[in-house]
N, C-alpha and C positions, 0 to 999 in steps of 0.2 A: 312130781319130778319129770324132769321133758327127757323122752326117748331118744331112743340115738338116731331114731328115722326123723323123731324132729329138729332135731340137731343137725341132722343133712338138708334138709327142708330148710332151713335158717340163713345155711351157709350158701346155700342157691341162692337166697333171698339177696344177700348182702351182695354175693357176686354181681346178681343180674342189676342189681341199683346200682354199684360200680361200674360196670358197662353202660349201664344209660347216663350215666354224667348224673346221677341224682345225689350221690355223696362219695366221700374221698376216703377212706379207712386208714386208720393210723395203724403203724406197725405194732403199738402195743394192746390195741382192741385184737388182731388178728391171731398173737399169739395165744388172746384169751382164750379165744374158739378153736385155735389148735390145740389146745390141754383138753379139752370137751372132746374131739373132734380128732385122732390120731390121723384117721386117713384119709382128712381134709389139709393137705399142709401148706406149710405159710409161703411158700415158694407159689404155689399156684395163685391164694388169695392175691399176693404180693404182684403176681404178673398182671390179676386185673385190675388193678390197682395202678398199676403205672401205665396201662393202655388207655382208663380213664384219664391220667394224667397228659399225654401226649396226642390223645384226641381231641385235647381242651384247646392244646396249643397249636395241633394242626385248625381247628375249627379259628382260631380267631387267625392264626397267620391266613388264614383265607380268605377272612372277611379285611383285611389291609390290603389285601391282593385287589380285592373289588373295589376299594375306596382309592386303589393309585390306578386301576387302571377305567373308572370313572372321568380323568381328567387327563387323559392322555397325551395331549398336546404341549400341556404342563409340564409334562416329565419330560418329553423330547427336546423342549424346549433347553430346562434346565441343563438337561444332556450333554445337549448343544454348544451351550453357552462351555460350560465345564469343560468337555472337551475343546476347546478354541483356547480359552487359559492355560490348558498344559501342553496343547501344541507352540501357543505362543512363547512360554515359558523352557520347552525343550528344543526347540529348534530354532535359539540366538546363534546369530554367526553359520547358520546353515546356508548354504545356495538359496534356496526357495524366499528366502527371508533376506538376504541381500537383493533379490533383484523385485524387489515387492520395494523395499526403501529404493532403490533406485528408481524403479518406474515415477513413486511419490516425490520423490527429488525434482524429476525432470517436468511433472504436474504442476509443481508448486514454481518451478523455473517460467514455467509458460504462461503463468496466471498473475506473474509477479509485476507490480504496479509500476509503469515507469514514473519519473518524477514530475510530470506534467500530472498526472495522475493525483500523486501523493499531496503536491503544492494547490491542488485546489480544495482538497480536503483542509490542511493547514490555515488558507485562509479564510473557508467556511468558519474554524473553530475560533479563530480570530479577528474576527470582522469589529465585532464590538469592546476590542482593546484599542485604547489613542495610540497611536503610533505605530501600529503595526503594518502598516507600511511602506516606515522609513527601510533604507535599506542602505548599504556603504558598498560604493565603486571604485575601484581600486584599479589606478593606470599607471604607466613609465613615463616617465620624462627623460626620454632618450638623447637629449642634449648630455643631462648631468648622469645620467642611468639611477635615475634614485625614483622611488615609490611616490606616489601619490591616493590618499585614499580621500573621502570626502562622502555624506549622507543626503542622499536624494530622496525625492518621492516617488515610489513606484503607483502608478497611474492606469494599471490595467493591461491585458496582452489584448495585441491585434488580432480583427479577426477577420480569417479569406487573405492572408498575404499572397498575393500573385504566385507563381511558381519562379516567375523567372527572377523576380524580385529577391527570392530565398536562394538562387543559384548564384547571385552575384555575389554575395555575400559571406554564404556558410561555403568554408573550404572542402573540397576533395571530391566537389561534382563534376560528372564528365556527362551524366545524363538524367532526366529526369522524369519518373512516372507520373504523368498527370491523371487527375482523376477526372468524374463527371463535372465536378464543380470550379476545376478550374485548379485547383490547390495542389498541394503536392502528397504524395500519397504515404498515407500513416499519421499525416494530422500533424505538421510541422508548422500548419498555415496559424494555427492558433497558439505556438509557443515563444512568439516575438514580444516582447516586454516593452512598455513604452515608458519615458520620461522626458524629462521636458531639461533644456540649457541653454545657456545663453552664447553664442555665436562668438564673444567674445571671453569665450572660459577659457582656463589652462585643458582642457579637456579636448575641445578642438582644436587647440596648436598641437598637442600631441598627438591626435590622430593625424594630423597633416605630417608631422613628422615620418610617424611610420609607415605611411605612404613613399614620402621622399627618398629616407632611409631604407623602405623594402625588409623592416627590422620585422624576425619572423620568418620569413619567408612566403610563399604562397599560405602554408597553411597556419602561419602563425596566429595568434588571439589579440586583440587588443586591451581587454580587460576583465577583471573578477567581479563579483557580486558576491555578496554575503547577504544572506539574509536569516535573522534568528526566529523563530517563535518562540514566546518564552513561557504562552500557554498549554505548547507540547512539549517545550524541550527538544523540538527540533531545527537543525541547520540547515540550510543548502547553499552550496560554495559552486556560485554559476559562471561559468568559465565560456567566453565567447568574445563576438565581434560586434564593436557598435558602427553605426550608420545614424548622420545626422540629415534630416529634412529640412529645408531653407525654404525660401520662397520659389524656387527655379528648381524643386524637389531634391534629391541626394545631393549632399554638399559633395563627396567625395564616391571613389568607385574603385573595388575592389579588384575589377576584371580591366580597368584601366587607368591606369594613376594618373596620365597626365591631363586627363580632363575632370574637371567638377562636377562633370554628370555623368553617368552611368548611360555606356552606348550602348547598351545591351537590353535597357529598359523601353519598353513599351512607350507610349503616348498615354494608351489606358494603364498601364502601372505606374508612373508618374501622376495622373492623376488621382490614384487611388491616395498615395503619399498624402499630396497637397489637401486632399479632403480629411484626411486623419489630420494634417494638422491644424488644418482652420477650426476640426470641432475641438480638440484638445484648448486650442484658442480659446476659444468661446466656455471651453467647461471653467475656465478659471477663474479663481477670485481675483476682484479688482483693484485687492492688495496686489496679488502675485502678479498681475498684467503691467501695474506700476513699475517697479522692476527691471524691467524691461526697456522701459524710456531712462534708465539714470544714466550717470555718467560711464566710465570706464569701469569696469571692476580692479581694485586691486591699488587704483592712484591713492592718494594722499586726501583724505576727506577735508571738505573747504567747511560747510556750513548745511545744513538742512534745508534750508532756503536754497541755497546753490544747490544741493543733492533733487529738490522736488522742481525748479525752475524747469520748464518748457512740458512736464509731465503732465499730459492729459489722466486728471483724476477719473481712476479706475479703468482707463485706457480706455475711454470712451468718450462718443462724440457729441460735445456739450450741445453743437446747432444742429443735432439731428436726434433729438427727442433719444441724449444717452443712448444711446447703439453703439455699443461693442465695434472700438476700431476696428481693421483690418491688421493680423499680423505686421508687427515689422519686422525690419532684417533682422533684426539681433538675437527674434526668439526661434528657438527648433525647438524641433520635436525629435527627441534621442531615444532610436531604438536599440535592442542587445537582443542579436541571434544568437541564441544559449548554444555550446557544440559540446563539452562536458560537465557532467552537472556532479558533485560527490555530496548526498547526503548523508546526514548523520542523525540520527535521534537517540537521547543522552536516555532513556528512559530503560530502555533494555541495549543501549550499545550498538545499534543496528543500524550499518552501515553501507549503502549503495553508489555506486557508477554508473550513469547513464551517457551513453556517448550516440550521439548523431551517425547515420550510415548509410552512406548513399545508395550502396548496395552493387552489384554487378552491370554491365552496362544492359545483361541479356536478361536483367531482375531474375535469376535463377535463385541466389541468395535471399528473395522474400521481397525483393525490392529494398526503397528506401523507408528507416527505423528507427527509434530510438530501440539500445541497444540495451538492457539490464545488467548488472554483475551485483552479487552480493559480495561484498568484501571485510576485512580484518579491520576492525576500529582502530 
């Protein structure tokens, strides 16, 4: 039978294994060895017993401590992030966060595509659709005041239109920046639209009208454009002034009505004219050249025989080894100085203004611009 010296000897035993993490004692093993053991009691056992327990748990919360701060950057990181979501989340409608969207407002204002911009993307996306193209030009007949729309072929925009060439024309200049190359500054020289008409269309009597008449005023437009793509679902409704080239170059003039030619235009910007339109000439098919030699537009049709009589087929010269006539009078070459343009794209509703801007005569206001607005569909 075990002494009570061994019995104290036991309970050491059991203690000092409890303090070294080597086993855990149940409260009903301890009371055993307190009925053995009066003045060993369970309250003492029981304390090393739960120091074993809380040394377990300091020991591994220590070893998490070393495994998070192993990866330090990790945490800050995440931190980081965490904190940015609940500042974003608690400070809606604060100052700081109003003038962060504004500042982004006025970014996104200054980076925003004018429509020269947009319509060359539209037609990249379009090139390989038939018709994409055509386009519908829409004038006054200021005799009757009634509409006139009709579907042309657009033929490409000019490029390097003179400076002065664009002053005659586009209303509300009083002055204008030239740049190195001659053009007019912010790239207006390349947003002239070309197409082709016949000298004897309803199209030039009505511009000679509103010459005559002064219908408009200085700064009034002669005509719309519409043009749809129906591979983005977008519009633009191009709003300006046409100018017809003849053989003796501007048929009419903007800065002087009562003569046929623009006194304001150069020698070398007349010439520039006449070489756009002899290649325009020349780019055409020898159907479309035909055309151009028939009768009247708009009489009373006789016979096809009568309609092709005196027409050099494919408007070209039979005793000169087929070489491409020289223009005649009948055919121009119709350009549209765009001054506001309203797009639209049906896709998400988004809808722009771009208007033409001569600018200050001191260029303080930036010069001259196309001007952006985003507006309400």
């Amino acid at each position: 039978m075990a002494t009570y010296l061994d019995i104290i000897r036991l309970a050491a035993c059991m203690t000092l294994l409890v303090c070294t993490h080597k086993i855990s004692l149940s409260a009903a093993f301890v009371r055993q060895v307190q009925v053995c053991t009066p003045s060993i009691t369970i309250k003492n056992i029981l304390s090393a017993n739960n120091r074993r327990t809380n040394c377990c748990f300091n020991h591994h919360h220590h070893n998490t401590n070393l495994i998070s701060t192993a990866h330090p950057r990790r945490t800050m990181t995440t931190s980081l992030k965490d904190s940015q979501q609940d500042q974003g989340l608690s400070d809606i409608g604060k100052s700081t966060t109003k003038q962060s969207n504004e500042a982004d407002d006025n970014d996104f204002l200054s980076k925003m595509p004018n429509w020269k911009e947009r319509i060359d993307i539209s037609m990249a996306k379009s090139r390989k659709v038939r018709g994409s193209n055509f386009v519908q030009i829409s004038t006054i007949n200021y005799e009757t005041m009634e509409p006139r729309c009709r579907t042309v072929v657009f033929r490409g925009f000019l490029k390097g239109v003179p400076t002065g060439a664009v002053k005659d024309v586009v209303p509300g200049s009083s002055v204008v920046v030239v740049d190195e190359e001659g053009g007019d500054n912010n790239g207006y020289s390349d947003c002239v639209m070309k197409m082709i008409t016949d000298l004897r269309s309803n199209k030039v009597q009505e511009l000679e009208l509103f010459h005559e008449l002064k219908k408009g005023g200085e700064n009034g437009n002669t005509v719309e454009m519409v043009w749809w793509f129906p591979k983005s679902n977008e519009q633009y409704r191009i709003r300006g002034r046409l100018q017809f080239i003849g053989n003796n170059g501007p048929v009419y003039s903007y800065t002087n009505d009562k003569n046929n030619e623009s006194s304001s235009s150069s020698e070398q910007t007349n010439n520039y004219f006449l070489a756009e339109r002899k290649q325009q000439w020349g780019n055409l098919s020898d159907t479309a050249r035909e055309q151009f030699y028939w009768e009247n537009p708009g009489i009373p049709f006789s016979s096809t025989w009568e309609q092709g009589k005196g027409v050099p087929p494919g408007g070209r010269d039979e005793d000169n080894e087929g070489k491409v006539l020289p223009p005649p009078d009948t055919f121009l070459l119709m350009l549209l100085y765009p001054t506001k343009i309203d797009y639209l794209r049906l896709g998400d509703n988004y809808r722009q203004v771009d208007e033409w801007d001569w600018g200050d005569a001191d260029a303080t206001a930036g010069g001259c611009r196309w001007k952006s607005m985003r507006v309400n569909p």
